[in-house]
DOFIDREN-431518 format. One record per residue (C-alpha): residue in three letters; x, z, y. Coordinates in pm, whole numbers, plus 32768, in hexadecimal, padded with zeros to 4 digits. Layout:
REM residues N
ALAXZY
...
This chain:
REM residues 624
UNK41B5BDB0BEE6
UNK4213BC60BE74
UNK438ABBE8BE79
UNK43E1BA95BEFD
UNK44BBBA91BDC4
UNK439CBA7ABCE5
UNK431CB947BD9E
UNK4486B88ABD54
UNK4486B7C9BC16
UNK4566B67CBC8C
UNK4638B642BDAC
UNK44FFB58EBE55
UNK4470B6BEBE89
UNK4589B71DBFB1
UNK4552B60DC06B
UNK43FAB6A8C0CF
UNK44A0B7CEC130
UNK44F7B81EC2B2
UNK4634B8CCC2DD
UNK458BBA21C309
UNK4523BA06C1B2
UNK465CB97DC0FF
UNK46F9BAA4C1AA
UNK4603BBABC10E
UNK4638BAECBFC7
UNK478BBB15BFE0
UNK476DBC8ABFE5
UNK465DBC6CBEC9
UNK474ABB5FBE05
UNK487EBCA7BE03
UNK479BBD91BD93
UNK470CBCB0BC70
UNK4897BC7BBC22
UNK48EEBDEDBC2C
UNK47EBBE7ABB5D
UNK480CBD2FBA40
UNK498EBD58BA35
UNK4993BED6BA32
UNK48F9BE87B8C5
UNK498DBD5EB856
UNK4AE2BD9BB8B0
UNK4BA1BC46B999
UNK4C14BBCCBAA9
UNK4B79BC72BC04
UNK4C54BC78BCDF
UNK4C9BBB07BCFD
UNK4B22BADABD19
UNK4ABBBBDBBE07
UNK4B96BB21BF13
UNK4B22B9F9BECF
UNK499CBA3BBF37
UNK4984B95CC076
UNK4A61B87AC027
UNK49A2B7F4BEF4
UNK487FB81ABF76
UNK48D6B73EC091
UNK4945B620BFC8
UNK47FEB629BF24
UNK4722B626C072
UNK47F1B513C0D0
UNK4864B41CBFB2
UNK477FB3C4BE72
UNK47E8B406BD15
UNK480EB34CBC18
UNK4828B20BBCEB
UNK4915B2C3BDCB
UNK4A57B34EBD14
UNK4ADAB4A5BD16
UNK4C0BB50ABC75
UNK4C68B67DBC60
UNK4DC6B6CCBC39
UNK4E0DB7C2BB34
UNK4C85B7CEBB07
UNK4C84B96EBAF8
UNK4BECB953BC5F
UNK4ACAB8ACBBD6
UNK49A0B9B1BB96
UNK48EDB995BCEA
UNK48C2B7FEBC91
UNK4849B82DBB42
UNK4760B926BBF9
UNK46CDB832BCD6
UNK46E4B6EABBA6
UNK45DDB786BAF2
UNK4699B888BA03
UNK4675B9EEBAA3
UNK456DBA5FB995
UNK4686BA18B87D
UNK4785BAEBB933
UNK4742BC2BB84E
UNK47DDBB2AB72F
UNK4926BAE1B828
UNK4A6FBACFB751
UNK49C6BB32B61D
UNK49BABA68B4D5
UNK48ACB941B4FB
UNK4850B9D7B660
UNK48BCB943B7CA
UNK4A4AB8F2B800
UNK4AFDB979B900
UNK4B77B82FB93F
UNK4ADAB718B9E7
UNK4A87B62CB89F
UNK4A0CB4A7B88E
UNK4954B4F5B765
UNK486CB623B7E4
UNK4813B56DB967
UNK4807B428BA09
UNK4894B50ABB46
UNK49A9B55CBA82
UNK4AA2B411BAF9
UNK4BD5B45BBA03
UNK4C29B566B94B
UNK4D69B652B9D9
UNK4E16B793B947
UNK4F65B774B9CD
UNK4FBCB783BB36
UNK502DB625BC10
UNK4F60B520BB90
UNK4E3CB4EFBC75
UNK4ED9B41EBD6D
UNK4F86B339BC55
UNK4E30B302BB73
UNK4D64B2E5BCE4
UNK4E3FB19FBD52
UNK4DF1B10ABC0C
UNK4CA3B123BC4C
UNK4CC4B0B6BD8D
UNK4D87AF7DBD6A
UNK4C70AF40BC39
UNK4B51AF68BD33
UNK4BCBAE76BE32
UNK4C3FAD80BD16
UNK4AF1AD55BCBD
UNK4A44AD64BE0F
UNK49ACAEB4BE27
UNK497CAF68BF26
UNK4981B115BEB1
UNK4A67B20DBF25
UNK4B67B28FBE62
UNK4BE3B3F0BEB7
UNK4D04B4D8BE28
UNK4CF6B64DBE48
UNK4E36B6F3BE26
UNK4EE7B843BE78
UNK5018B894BF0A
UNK50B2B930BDB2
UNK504AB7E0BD13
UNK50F7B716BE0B
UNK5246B7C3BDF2
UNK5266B715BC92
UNK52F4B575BC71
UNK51F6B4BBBC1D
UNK511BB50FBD43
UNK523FB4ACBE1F
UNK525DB352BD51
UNK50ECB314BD82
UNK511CB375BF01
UNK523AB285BF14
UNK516AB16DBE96
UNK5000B1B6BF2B
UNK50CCB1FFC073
UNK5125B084C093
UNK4FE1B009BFE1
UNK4EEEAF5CC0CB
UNK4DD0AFECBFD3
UNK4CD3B0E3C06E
UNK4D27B20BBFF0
UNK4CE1B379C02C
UNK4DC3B4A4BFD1
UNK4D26B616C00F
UNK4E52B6F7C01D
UNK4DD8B85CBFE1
UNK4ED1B960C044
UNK4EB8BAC5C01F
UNK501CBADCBFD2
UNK4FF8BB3CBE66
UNK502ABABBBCF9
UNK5007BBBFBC1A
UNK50B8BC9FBD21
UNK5160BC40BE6C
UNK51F2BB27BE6D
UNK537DBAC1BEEF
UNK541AB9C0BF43
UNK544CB8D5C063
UNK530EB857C081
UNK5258B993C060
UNK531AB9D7C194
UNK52B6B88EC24B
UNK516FB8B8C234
UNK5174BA30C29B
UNK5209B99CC3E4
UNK50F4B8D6C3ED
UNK4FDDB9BBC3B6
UNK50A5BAB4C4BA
UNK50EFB9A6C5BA
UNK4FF6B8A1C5CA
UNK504AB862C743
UNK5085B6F0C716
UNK4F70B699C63C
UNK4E85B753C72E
UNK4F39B660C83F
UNK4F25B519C77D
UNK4D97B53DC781
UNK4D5BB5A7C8C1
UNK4E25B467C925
UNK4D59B39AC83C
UNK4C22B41DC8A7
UNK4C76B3DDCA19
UNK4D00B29FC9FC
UNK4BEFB1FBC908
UNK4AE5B27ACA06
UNK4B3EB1BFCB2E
UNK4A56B0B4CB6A
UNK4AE0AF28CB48
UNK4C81AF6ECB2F
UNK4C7EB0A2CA50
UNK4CB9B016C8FF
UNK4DD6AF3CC9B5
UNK4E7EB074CA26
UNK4E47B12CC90E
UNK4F48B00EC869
UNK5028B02EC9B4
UNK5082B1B8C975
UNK50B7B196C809
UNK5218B1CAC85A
UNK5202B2E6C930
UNK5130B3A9C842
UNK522FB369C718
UNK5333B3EFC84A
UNK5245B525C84E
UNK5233B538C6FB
UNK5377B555C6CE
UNK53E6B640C7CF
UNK52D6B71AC780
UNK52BFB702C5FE
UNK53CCB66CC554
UNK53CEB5DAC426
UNK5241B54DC3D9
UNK5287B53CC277
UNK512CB48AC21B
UNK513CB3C3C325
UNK527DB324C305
UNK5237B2E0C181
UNK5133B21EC21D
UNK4FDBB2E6C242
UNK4F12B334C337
UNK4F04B4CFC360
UNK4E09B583C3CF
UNK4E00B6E8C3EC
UNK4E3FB819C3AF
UNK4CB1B872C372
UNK4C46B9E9C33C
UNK4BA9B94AC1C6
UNK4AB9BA81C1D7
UNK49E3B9CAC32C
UNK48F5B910C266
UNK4880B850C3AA
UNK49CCB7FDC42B
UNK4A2EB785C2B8
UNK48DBB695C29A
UNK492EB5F4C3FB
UNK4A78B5D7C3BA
UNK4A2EB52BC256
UNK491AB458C2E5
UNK4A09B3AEC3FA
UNK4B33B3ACC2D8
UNK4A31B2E5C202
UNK4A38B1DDC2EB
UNK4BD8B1BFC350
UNK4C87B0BAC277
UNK4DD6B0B7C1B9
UNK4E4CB206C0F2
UNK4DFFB349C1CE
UNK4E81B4B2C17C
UNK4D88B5B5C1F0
UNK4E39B71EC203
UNK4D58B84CC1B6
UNK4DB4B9C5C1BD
UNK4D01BA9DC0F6
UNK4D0EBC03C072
UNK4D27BC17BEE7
UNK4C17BD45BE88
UNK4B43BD00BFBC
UNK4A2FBDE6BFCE
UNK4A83BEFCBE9E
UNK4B6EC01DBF17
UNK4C12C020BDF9
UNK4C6ABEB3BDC3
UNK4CEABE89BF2C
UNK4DE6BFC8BEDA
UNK4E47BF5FBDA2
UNK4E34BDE0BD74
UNK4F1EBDBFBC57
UNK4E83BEA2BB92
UNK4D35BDECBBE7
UNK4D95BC87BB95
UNK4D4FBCD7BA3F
UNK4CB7BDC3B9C4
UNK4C01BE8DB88C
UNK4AC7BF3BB8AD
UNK4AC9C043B9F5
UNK49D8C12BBA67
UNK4950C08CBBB8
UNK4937C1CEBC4C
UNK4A8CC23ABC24
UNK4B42C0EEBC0F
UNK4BD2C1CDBA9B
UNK4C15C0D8B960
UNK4B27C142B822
UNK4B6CC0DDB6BB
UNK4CE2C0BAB716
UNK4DD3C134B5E4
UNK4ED4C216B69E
UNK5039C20EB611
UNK514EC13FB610
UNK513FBFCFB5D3
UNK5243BED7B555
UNK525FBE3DB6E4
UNK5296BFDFB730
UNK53ACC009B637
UNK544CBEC2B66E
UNK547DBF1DB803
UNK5513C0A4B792
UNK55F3BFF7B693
UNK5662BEDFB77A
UNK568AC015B888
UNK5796C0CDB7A5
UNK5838BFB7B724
UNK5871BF45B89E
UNK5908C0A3B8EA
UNK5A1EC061B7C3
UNK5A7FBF1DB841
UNK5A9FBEB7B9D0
UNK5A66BD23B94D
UNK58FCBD3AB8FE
UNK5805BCA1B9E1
UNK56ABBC6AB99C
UNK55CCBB30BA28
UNK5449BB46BA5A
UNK536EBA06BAA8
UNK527FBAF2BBBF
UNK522DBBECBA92
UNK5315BCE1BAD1
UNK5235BE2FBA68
UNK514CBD3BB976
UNK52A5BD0CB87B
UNK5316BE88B8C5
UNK542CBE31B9BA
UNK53D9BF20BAB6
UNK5454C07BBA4C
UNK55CDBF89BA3E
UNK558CBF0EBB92
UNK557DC070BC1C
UNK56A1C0CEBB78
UNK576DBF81BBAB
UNK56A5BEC8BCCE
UNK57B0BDE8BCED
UNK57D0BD66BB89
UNK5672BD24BB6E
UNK5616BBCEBBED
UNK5496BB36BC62
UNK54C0B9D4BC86
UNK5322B9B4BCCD
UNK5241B8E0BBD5
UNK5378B7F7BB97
UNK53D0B7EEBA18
UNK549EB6B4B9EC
UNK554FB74DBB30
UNK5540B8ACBA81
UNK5600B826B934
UNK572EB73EB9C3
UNK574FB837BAD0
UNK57B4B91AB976
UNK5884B822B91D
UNK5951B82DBA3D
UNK5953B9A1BA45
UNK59D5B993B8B8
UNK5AF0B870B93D
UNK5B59B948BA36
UNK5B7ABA68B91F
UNK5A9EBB47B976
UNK596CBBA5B81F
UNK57FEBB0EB8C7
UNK56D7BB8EB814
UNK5596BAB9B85C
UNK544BBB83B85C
UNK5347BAA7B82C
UNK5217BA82B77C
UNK51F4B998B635
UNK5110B8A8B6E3
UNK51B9B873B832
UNK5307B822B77A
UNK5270B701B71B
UNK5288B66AB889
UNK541EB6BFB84F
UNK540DB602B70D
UNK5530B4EDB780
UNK5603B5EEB837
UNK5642B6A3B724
UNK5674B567B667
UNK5775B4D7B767
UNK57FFB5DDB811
UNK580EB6F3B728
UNK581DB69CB5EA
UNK591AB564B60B
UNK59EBB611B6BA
UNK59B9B748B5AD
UNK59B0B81DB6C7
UNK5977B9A4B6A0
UNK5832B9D1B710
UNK5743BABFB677
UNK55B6BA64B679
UNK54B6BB93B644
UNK537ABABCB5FD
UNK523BBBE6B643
UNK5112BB7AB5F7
UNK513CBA98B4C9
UNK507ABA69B3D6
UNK4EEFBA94B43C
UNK4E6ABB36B581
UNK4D1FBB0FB56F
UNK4C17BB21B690
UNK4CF3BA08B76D
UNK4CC2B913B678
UNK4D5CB7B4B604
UNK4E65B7B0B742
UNK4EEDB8F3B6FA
UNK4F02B919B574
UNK505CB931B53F
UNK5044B876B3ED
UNK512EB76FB413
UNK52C5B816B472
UNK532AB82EB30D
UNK52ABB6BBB2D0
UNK5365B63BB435
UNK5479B73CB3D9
UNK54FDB70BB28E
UNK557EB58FB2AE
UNK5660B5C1B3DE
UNK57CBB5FFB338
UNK5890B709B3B0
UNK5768B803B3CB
UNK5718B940B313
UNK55D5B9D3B2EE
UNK557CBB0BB26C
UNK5432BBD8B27C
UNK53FCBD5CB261
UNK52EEBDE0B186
UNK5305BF48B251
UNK5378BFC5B37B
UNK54CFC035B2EF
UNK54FEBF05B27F
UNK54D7BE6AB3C8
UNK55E8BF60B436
UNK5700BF1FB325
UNK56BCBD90B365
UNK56A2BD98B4C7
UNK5815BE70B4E7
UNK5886BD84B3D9
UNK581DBC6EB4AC
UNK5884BCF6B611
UNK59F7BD93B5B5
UNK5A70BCF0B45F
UNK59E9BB71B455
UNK5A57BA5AB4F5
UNK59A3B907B521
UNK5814B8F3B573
UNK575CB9E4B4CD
UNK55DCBA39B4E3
UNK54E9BB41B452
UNK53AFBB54B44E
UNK527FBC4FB44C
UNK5117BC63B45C
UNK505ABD15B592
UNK4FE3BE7EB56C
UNK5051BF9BB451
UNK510ABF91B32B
UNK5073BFD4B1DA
UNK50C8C0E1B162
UNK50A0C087AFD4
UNK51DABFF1AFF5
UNK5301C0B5AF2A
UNK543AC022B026
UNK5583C007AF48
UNK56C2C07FAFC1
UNK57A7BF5BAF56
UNK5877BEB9B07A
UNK57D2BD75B134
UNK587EBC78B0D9
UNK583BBAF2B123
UNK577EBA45AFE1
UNK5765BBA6AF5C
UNK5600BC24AEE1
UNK558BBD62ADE4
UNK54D4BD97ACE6
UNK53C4BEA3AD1E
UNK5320BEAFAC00
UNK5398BE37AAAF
UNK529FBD81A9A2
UNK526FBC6CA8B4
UNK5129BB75A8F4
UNK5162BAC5AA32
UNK5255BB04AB6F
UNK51D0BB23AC9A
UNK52ADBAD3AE0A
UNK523DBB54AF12
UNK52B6BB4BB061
UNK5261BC65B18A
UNK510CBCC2B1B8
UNK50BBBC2BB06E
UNK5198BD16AFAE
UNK509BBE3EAFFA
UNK4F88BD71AF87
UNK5055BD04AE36
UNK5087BE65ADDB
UNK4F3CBEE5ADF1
UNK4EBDBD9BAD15
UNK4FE6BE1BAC3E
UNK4F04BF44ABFD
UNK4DD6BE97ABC7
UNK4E66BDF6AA97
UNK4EF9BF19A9F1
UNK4DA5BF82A99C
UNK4D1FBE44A92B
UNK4E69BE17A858
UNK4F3ABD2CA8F9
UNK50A3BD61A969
UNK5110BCECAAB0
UNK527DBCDEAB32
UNK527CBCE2ACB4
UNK53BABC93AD6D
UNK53E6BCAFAEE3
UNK5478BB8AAF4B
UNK54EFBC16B06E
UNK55A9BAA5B103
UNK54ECB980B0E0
UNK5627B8C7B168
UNK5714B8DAB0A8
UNK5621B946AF63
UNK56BBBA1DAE57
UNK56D6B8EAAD5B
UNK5772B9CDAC40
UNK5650BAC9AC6F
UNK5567B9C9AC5A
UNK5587B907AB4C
UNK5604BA46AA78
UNK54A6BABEAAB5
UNK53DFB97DAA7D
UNK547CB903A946
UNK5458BA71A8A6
UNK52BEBA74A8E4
UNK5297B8F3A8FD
UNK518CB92BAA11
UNK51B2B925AB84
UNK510BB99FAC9F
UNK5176B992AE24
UNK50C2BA32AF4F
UNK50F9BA08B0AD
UNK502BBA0BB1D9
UNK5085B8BBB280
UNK5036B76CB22F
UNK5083B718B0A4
UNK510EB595B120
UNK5264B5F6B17F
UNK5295B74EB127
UNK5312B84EB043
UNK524CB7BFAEF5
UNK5283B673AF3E
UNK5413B6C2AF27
UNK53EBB776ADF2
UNK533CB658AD6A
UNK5449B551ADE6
UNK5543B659AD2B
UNK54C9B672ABCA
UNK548EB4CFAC06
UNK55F5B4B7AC54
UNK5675B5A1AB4D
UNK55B6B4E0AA2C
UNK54A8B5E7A9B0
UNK538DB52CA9D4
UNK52B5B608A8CB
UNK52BDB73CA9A3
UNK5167B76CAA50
UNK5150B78DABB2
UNK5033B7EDACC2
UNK5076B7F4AE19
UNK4FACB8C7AEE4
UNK4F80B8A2B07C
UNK4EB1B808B184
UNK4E1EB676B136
UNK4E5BB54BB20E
UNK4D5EB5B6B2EC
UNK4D62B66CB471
UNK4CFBB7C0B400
UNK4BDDB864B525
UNK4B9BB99AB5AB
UNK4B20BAB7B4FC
UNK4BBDBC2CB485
UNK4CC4BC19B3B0
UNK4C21BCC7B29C
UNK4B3ABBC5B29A
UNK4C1EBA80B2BD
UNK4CDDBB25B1A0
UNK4BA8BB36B0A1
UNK4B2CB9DBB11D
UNK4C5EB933B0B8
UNK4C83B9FBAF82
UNK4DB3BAC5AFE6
UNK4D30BC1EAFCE
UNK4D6ABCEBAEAE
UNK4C38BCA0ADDC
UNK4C78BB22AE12
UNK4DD9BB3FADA2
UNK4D71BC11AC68
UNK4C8EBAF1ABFA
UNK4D8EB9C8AC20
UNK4E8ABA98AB5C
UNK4D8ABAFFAA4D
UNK4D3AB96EAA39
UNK4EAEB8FFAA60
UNK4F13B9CCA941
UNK4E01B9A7A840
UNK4DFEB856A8AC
C-alpha cells in the first residue's frame, strides 16, 4: 500500500489534501521521523510535537513567497519533510548531508537561518516592515516556543511588533518545555491559561453572537468592548499579549489539524500583529519520547523498539566530572551557588541540585539575565558558578564585559562544550570564547587537558581566586594519552610535558592529547618535539614560552577555536613585543570561516587538526 508521504514532494502537494488525509500523514510523517532519527542521531522530540502544526501552515500559507521563521530551528524536520528533502534525511547532521537547522543556502522554504533560541519574532518584523515598504502583500509568520520566549530578545521584539501596525503573525507553541521544564513567571501564566481558558472561551462566544446579528451587530460589537475587557479582567487577569498590543487567540489543542487550518485560514485574513497560542505535547506519538522528552530533544542513535541509545560511549564525561567536582566543592563551602541558562542536567548541574536545590538556580533560556544575575550574587558575596555552554555565552558577551569583569567581580564561568561539537553545526561550534575571552581585562582563563585537571582548576577557581575567572572544556571524554602533571594551578602557569629540541609546540586542552601523540609520530621519523601544556591561555606562561621558542627557534600552537583572537595569535603578539622576530611560528586552529556540521573526527581531519595533519605541518615547519 502506497503512503500519502510518498506522493509529497513540495508544500503544494498539501493543499490537495482533505483533512482526513493530512491527519493519516501526520501519523505516517512520525513514523518516517522515528525510524530516520533512530539512525542518524537529533532532535525528535521537538519535531514529533510539532506534526500538525507544520503541516497546517503549509495547507494554509505558500512558501517561499510566504515567510516562515522557526525559532531555534531544531523543530524543523517535519517542514523539510514536506519542502522536498525527506529522501536526504538518512544524510541529517552528517558531514555534507542535510542540517538540522533550517538553512538559506539548502531551500527557498528555509526564510532565515536560526540556532539559538528568541529570534523569530525579531528577524519576522524585519521582514514584515520590508514587505509592506515595498508593497507586497505575503504573510509573514513566527513560530516560537514557550522556552524560547522566556529569553530578552523575544520580549524586545514583542514590545515593538506589539505597537507595530504591520500584519504580523506570532505562533506560540507551548508544551511547557526547553530542554526540560521550563520556570519562571511566564511558564506559569500561560499554564493558567491553558488550565483556565474560561474567558477566552467567553470573548468568542460574544463575538460570534454579536457579529451575527443582522444590520446593528457590528455596532454593538464596538458598544461592549468595554464590558468584555471588564470580563476579561475579572475572569483572567493580566492578558499579557494583549495588553502589549496583540490580538490573542487561543489556547488551541496544536495536535487538531482541522481546528488549526480554520483557525489559520481566518488568522490569515485579521490585520495588525496577532499571537496565536498552541499547546502541544513534545514526543507526540512515541511512548518513549512523551516519557522522557529531555532525553529525546536530542538525541544519538536509539533502537526504535526500545527507545535504548546505540553507539553511545558509557563513562564519565568532562560535563559529568565538572557537576561531581562542583558537588564537593559546594559541600566545603556554604557560598557556592551555581547558575544554569535552562540546561541544568545538559552542563552536569543536576546531581548539585539534589543535594543543594536551593543553591542551584534556572533562570530559563535567559543568558545575559543568567550572567549579571552572577554578578549580583558575587556583589552580595556569595561564589556564582555559571554553567553554560561555549556557544550560548556568546549571547552574555557584554554582561560579562560590563558587569563582571569591570567590576572584577568573583564569578567563575565553566564554558562545556567549547571547542567543536559537531553534528549541530555553525550555531553551536563553540570556536570563538577564547577569541571573545582573552581581551576583556580582569579575566583568567585556563583550560584542562584531563579530567583531573578540570578538578584542581575548577577548586582553584571556586575556593582560592578572586575576580572573573572561566574554564573551559570540550563535550564528551577525556583522552586518555594525556600524562596530567602534578604541579599546583597557578594563573599564567603552564608545563612542560615533554622536553626536546626542533620546534615547541603549545597546546591548549583538547589539543594537548593530539600534540602528544604527533610528538610520537616524529620520534620515529627523527625529529624532536617539545610539547608544553599551556594550561592558561589568560594570563600565558610568558617565561615558559619564550624559554622554549628561542631554544628550538620553531613554534607551533594548537587550539580548537578560531586562530583570529586566540591562544596563537597571543603568542605571536608576544615574541613581536619581546623583539625575536627570527623565531618561527605556526599557529594552528579553525580559519575565518563558520565551520558546519559533521563528526568531530571528521571536522578535525578536514581542517588539518588531526594527528596526521599536524605531523605534516611540523615535518614542513622544521625542515623548512
Amino acid at each position: 500500500m502506497n503512503r500519502i508521504l510518498d506522493s509529497i514532494n513540495h508544500p503544494n502537494d498539501l493543499k490537495k489534501l482533505d483533512i482526513e488525509r493530512l491527519e493519516l500523514l501526520a501519523g505516517e510523517i512520525r513514523s518516517f521521523l522515528i525510524d530516520s532519527v533512530s539512525k542518524t542521531g537529533g532532535h525528535l522530540a521537538s519535531n514529533l510535537g510539532v506534526v500538525e502544526l507544520t503541516l497546517a501552515l503549509h495547507k494554509v500559507f505558500s512558501t517561499p513567497e510566504d515567510k516562515i521563521v522557526w525559532d531555534v530551528g531544531h523543530q524543523t524536520y517535519v517542514h523539510k519533510i514536506v519542502t522536498g528533502r525527506k529522501k536526504e534525511f538518512s544524510t541529517l547532521r552528517q558531514f555534507g548531508g542535510l542540517s538540522g537547522f533550517p538553512k538559506t543556502n539548502e531551500s527557498k522554504h528555509d526564510i532565515f537561518n536560526t540556532g539559538h533560541s528568541g529570534t523569530s519574532i525579531s528577524a519576522a518584523l524585519g521582514m514584515a516592515k520590508a514587505r509592506d515598504l515595498q508593497n507586497q502583500k505575503n504573510s509573514v509568520i513566527a513560530v516560537i516556543g514557550d522556552g524560547a520566549l522566556t529569553g530578552g530578545m523575544a520580549f524586545e521584539a514583542l514590545n515593538d511588533a506589539g505597537r507595530s501596525p504591520n500584519n504580523l503573525m506570532v505562533i506560540l507553541n507551548d508544551n511547557e518545555m526547553s530542554i526540560t521544564k521550563n520556570v519562571g513567571g511566564l511558564s506559569t501564566y500561560l499554564n493558567r491559561i491553558r488550565t483556565e481558558p474560561v474567558y477566552f472561551k467567553v470573548k468568542e462566544d460574544i463575538d460570534f453572537l454579536l457579529n451575527s446579528i443582522p444590520a446593528i451587530g457590528k455596532s454593538m460589537a464596538k458598544t461592549v468592548h468595554r464590558a468584555k475587557g471588564t470580563i476579561k479582567y475579572m475572569i483572567m487577569p493580566g492578558t499579557l499579549f494583549e495588553e502589549l498590543g496583540f490580538t490573542y487567540i487561543g489556547p488551541i489543542d496544536g495536535h487538531d489539524i482541522n481546528n488549526l487550518v480554520c483557525v489559520l485560514d481566518r488568522a490569515k485574513k485579521m490585520k495588525g500583529p496577532l499571537l496565536i497560542h498552541i499547546y502541544t505535547t513534545k514526543g507526540k506519538g512515541y511512548h518513549f519520547a512523551e516519557q522522557e522528552p529531555d532525553i529525546f530533544h536530542g538525541i544519538s542513535c536509539f533502537d526504535k523498539e526500545t527507545g535504548e541509545m546505540t553507539k553511545v560511549k558509557r563513562g564519565l564525561t568532562y560535563s559529568g566530572i565538572f557537576g561531581k567536582c562542583i558537588t564537593d566543592i559546594a559541600a566545603k563551602d556554604d557560598r557556592v551557588v551555581a547558575i544554569t541558562a535552562a540546561m541544568r542536567q545538559s552542563t552536569g548541574l543536576g546531581g548539585l541540585a539534589k543535594k543543594f536545590p536551593h543553591r542551584v538556580f534556572d533562570v530559563g533560556i535567559a543568558e545575559q539575565h543568567a550572567v549579571t544575575f552572577a554578578a549580583g550574587l558575587a556583589a552580595a558575596n556569595l561564589k556564582p558558578v555559571v554553567a553554560v555552554y561555549s556557544s550560548f555565552l556568546q549571547r552574555a558577551y557584554d554582561q560579562l564585559l560590563h558587569d563582571v569583569a569591570l567590576q572584577n567581580l568573583h564569578v567563575v564561568f565553566a564554558i562545556d562544550r567549547a571547542g567543536l561539537v559537531g553534528q549541530d553545526g555553525e550555531t553551536h561550534q563553540g570556536i570563538y570564547d577564547l577569541s571573545f575571552l582573552t581581551h576583556i581585562p580582569n579575566i583568567v582563563i585556563m583550560c584542562p587537558a584531563s579530567y583531573k585537571e578540570l578538578e584542581m582548576m575548577l577548586e582553584y577557581a571556586v575556593l582560592h581566586h578572586t575576580g572573573p575567572i572561566a574554564l573551559r572544556y570540550p563535550r564528551g571524554q577525556e583522552n586518555t594519552n594525556v600524562s596530567v602533571s602534578d604541579e599546583k594551578i597557578v594563573p599564567g602557569k603552564g608545563v612542560i610535558l615533554r622536553e626536546g629540541n626542533d620546534i615547541s609546540v603549545i597546546a591548549v586542552g583538547k589539543m594537548v592529547a593530539i600534540a602528544l601523540e604527533a610528538a610520537k609520530k616524529l620520534d620515529a621519523i627523527g625529529i624532536d618535539a617539545e610539547v608544553i601544556n599551556a594550561r592558561c591561555v589568560k594570563p600565558l606562561d610568558n617565561h615558559l614560552i619564550l624559554y622554549s621558542g628561542l631554544k628550538t627557534g620553531k613554534v607551533m600552537t594548537m587550539e580548537d577555536n578560531a586562530i583570529i583572537g586566540g591562544m596563537g595569535s597571543a603568542v605571536q603578539h608576544l615574541f613581536n613585543r619581546e623583539g625575536n622576530h627570527n623565531v618561527c611560528i605556526k599557529t594552528k586552529g579553525f580559519p575565518d570561516e563558520f565551520i558546519p556540521h559533521g563528526s568531530v573526527d571528521e571536522l578535525f581531519k578536514q581542517y588539518g587538526l588531526d594527528t596526521d595533519s599536524i605531523v605534516r605541518d611540523i615535518v614542513k615547519v622544521v625542515h623548512g
